[in-house]
C-alpha positions in Angstrom: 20.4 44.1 -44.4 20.8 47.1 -42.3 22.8 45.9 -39.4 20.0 46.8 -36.9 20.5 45.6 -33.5 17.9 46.2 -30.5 18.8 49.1 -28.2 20.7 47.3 -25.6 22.8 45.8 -27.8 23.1 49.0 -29.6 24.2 50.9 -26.0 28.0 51.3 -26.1 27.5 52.2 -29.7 25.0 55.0 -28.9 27.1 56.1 -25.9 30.5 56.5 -28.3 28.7 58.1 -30.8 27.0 60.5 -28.7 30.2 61.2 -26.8 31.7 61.8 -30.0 29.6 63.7 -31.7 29.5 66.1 -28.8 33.2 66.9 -28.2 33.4 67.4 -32.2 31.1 70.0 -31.7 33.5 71.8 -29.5 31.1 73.2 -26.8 29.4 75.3 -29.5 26.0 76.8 -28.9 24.0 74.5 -31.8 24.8 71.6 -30.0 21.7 72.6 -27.7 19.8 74.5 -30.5 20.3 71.5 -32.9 18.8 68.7 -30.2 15.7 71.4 -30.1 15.0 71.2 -33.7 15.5 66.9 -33.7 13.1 66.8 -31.0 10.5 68.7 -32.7 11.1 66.4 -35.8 13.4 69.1 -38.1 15.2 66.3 -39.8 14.2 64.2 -42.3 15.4 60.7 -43.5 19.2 60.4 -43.0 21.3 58.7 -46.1 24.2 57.2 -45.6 27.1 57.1 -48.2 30.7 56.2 -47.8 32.6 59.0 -45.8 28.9 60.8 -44.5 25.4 60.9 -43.1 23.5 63.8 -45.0 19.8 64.7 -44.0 17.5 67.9 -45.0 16.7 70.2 -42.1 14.0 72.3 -42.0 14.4 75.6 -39.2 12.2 78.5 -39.5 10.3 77.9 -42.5 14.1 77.2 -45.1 15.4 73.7 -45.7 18.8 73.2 -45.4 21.3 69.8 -46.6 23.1 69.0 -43.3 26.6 66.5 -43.7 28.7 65.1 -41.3 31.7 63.7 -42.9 33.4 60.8 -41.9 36.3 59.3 -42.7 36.4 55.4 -44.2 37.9 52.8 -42.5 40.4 51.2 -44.9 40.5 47.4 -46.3 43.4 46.4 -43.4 41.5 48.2 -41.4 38.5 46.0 -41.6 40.2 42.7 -42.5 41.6 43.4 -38.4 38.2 44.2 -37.6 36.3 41.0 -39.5 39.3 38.5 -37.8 38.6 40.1 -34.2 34.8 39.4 -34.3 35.4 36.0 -36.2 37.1 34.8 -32.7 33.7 36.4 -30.9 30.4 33.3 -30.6 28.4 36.4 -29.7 29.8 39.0 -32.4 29.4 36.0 -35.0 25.8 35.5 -34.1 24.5 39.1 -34.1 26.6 39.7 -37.5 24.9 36.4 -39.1 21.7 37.3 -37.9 22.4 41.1 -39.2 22.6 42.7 -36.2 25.7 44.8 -35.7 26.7 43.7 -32.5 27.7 45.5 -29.1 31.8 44.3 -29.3 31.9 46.9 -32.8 31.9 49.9 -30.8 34.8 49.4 -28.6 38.0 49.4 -30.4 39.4 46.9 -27.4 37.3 44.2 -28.6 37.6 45.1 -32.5 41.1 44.8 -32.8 42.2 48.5 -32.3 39.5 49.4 -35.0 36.6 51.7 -34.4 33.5 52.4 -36.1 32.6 55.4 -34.0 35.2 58.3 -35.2 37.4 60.0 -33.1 36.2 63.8 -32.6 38.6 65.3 -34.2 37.4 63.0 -37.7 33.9 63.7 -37.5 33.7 67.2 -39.8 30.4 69.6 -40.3 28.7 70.6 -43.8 25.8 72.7 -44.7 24.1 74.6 -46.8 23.5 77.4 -44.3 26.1 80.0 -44.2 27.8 78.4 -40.8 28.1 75.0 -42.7 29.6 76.9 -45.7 32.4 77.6 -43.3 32.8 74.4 -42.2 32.0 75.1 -38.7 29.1 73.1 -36.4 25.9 75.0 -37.3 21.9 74.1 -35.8 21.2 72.2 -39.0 24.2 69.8 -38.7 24.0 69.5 -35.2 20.4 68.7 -34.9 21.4 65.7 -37.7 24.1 64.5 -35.3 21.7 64.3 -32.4 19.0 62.3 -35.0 22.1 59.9 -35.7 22.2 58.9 -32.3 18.9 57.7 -32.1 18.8 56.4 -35.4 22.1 54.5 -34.2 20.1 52.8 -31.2 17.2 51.3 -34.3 19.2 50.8 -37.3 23.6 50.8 -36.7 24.2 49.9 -39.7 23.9 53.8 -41.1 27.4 54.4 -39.4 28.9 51.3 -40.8 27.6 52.4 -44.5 29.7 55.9 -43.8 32.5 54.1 -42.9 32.6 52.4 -46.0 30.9 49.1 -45.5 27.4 47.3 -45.2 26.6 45.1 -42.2 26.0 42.1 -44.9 29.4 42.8 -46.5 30.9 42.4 -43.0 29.4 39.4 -41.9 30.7 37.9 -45.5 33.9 38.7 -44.1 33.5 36.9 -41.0 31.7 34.3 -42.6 34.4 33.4 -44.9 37.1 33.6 -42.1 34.7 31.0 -40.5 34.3 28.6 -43.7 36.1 25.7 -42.3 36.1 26.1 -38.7 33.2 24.7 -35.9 31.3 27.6 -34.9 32.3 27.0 -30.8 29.7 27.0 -28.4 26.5 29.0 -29.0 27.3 32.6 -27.5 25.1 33.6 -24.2 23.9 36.8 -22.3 25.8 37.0 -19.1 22.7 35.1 -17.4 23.3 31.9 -19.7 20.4 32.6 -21.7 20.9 31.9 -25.4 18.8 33.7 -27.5 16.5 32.2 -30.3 18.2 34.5 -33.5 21.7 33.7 -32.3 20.7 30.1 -32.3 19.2 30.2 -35.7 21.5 32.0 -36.9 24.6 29.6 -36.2 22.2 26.7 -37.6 21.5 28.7 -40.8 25.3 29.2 -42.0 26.4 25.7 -41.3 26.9 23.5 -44.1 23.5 22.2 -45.8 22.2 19.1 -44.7 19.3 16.9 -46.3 15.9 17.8 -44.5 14.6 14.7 -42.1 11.9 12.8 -43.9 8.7 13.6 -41.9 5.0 14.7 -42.6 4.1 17.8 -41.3 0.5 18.4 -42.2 -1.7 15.5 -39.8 0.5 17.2 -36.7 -2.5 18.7 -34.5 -1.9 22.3 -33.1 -1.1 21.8 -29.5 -2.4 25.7 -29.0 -6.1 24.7 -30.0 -7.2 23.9 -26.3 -5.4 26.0 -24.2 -6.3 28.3 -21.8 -5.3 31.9 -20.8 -2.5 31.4 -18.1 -2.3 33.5 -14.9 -1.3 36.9 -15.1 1.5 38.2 -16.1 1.4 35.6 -18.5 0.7 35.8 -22.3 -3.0 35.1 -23.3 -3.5 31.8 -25.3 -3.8 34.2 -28.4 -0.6 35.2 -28.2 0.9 31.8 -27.2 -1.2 30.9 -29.9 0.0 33.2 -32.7 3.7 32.8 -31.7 3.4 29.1 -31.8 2.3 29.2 -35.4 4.7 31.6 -36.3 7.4 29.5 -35.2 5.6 26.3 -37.0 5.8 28.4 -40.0 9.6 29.0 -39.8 10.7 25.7 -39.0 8.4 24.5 -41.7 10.3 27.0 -44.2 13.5 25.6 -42.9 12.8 22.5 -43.1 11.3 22.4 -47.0 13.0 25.3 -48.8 16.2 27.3 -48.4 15.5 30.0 -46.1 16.0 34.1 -46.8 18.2 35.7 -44.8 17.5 36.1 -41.5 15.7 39.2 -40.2 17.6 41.8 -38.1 15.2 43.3 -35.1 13.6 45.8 -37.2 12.7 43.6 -40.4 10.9 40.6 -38.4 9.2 44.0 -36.5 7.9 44.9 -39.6 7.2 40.9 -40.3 4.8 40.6 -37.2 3.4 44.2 -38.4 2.3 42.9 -41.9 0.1 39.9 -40.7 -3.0 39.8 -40.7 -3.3 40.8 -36.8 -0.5 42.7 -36.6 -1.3 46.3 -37.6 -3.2 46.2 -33.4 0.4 46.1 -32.3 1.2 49.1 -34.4 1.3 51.9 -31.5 3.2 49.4 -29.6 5.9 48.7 -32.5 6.1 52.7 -32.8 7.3 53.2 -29.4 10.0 50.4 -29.7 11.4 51.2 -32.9 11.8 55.3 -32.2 9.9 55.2 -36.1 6.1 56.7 -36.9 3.7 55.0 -37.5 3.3 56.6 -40.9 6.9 55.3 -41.4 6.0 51.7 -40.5 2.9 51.4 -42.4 5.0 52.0 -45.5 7.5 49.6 -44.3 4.4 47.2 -44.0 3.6 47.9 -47.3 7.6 47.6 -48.3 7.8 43.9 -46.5 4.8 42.3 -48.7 6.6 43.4 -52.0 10.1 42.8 -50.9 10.5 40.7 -47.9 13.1 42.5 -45.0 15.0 44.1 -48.1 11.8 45.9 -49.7 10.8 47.5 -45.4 14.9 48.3 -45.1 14.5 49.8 -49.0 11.3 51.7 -47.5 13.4 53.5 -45.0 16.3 53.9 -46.8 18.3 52.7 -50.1 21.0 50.4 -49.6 25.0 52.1 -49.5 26.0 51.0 -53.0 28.8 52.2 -55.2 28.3 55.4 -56.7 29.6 53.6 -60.0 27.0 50.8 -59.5 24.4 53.7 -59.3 25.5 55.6 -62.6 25.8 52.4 -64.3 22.4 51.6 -63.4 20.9 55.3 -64.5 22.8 54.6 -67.9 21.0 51.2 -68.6 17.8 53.3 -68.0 18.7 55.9 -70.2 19.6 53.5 -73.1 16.2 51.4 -72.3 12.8 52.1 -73.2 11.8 52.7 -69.3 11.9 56.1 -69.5 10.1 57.6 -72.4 10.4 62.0 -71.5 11.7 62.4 -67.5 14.8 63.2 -66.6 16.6 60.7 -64.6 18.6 61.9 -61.6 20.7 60.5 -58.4 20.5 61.7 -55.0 20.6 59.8 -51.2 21.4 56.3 -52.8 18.1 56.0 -55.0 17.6 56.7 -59.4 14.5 58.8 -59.4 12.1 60.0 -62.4 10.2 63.4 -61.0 8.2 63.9 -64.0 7.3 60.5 -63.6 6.8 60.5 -60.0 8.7 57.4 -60.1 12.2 55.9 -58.3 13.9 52.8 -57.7 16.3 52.2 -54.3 19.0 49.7 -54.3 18.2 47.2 -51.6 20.0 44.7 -49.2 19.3 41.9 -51.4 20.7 42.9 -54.1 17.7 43.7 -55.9 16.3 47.3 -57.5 13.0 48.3 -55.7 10.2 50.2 -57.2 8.5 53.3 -55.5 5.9 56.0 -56.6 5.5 59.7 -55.4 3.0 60.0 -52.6 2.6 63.1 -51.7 4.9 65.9 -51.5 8.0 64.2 -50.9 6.7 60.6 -49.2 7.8 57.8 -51.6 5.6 54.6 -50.9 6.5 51.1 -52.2 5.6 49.4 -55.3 5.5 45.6 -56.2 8.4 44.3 -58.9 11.8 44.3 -57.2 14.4 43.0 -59.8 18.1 42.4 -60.0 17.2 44.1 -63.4 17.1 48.5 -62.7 15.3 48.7 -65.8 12.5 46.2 -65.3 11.9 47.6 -61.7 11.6 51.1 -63.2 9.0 49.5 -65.5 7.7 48.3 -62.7 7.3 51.2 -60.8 5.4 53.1 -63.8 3.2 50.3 -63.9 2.2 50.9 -60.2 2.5 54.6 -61.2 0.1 54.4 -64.2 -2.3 52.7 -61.7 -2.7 55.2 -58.8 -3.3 58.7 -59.4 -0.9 61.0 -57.1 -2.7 61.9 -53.9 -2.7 65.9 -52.9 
């Protein structure tokens, strides 16, 4: 789970952050020079790690390793948090449906807790001689501007540098909420409830035997209809969404259901069937992401579900321990035969191999291969076992010469 949350739910977040992020900055000149190099795509993936957001920048032909550091939030700290938005319908919702929601960013309606630092906590890092020094330099400052865009697709980045996933905190709430009635569902301000708050609240309440009805002889009810006046949806489209909601409630009501998807995931979902690639320009403007990006996501979603597209874009914030526990059990398998296996932005990667495996939200180890250059595509295999996915992803390896 990353926490993502559409943009305007995401909007007092952005606004703090970006507020934030600016006054840290202290009126210095590579506030401006730093949005610059952001806009003309200077930073590359962001990784986020308890206590900071790192990103490479590339400006005038050098790559530099850009930090912000952050400070955690301590366990009271987010024990005051989790029991504030446990007393919220509409914070409960989002969080079970892993979204971060809207009430997280304003430390009135968290319980005195925020998740968007003060300016005065945010600090600067690079590799550039300004960074050395500790001071606000292009590099860093064109990372902070990409973190507020980032924030507005996938919030659950500055929850990671705060010390905590978005699926650790709704197990927080959750278990505040074992024995109590979930309240009324939560509505926007116009009364409308909204279908993943609603499922949501349905999916975390205590199990229930499904009713005992046949769902194959029921007859599409899409089949004869006809395209409704404009501005309406074409019957295609009523069409497709009919079936992909049959398909959910039939999933629901046969097997136990994955986790729900947050915005992005169920993006990718709709992406990765077998008409949804036409929607691909479309999903590009809404998401902030390339398409390049979302194609490997695609690619990420059939091997892994929601957890293999998040793993695409990102490796899941684990304990550094967890990590060098994991890189040990390789070392001490057969999975690697001559490579050298290092650590670096959350992910256990093989170069000589051309071959990595990401922790993802599920709990599971992902496999990827090397690309090209420095693209990492997804591989089928995920395992709760590092070793087998690393098998795994020499397998795929083995399989596909690397591209040039």
């Amino acid at each position: 789970m990353t926490g993502s949350g559409n943009t305007r739910n995401m909007a007092p977040l952005v606004a703090a952050w970006k507020q934030a992020f600016h006054l840290a900055t202290n009126g210095s000149g590579s506030y401006g020079k730093g949005l610059n190099l952001h806009r003309n795509g200077a930073v590359a993936q962001i990784h986020a790690q308890p206590g900071r957001l790192a990103a490479a920048v590339t400006a005038k032909r050098a790559t530099h390793q850009a930090v912000l550091l952050l400070p955690e939030l301590t366990d009271n700290q987010w024990d005051t948090l989790a029991d504030r938005l446990a007393g919220n319908p509409q914070a409960v919702a989002d969080l079970l449906a892993h979204r971060v929601p809207a009430a997280i960013a304003d430390p009135g309606h968290a319980g005195g807790v925020a998740i968007v630092p003060d300016a005065e906590e945010i600090t600067f890092s690079c590799s550039c001689p300004t960074g050395h020094a500790g001071r606000a330099c292009d590099h860093s400052a064109a990372l902070g501007h990409a973190v507020t865009d980032r924030l507005a697709v996938t919030a659950s980045i500055l929850l990671g540098a705060r010390g905590m996933s978005a699926r650790s905190l709704a197990a927080l709430v959750r278990d505040l909420m074992a024995d109590t009635d979930p309240g009324t569902l939560p509505a926007d301000a116009d009364g409308t409830v909204r279908a993943d708050q609603l499922y949501s609240l349905a999916a975390h309440r205590p199990p229930h035997s499904p009713p005992d009805i046949d769902l194959d002889p029921i007859v599409p009810v899409t089949t004869t209809l006809h395209d409704p006046p404009i501005p309406g949806p074409r019957a295609q489209d009523l069409a497709w969404m009919t079936q992909d909601a049959a398909n959910r409630a039939r999933a629901l009501l046969t097997a136990i259901p994955d986790p729900p998807h947050d915005d992005l995931a169920d993006t990718v979902r709709i992406l990765a069937s077998p008409h949804g690639v036409d929607r691909l320009p479309t999903a590009a403007d809404a998401t902030g992401l390339t398409e390049t990006t979302l194609r490997a996501m695609m690619i990420g979603y059939r091997h892994g579900g929601p957890a293999g597209a998040h793993a695409t874009l990102a490796a899941a914030t684990i304990p550094p321990s967890t990590l060098e526990q994991a890189a040990e059990a390789l070392r001490a398998s057969r999975a690697v035969t001559l490579g050298i296996i290092d650590i670096a932005d959350g992910a256990i990667t093989d170069s000589t191999a051309g071959v990595q495996i990401r922790p993802g939200l599920d709990g599971r180890w992902h496999p990827f291969t090397l690309w090209r250059a420095d693209e990492w595509r997804p591989a089928p295999g995920a395992c709760d076992d590092p070793a087998e996915a690393f098998r795994a992803a020499r397998r795929a390896r083995a399989a596909r010469p690397l591209s040039r």
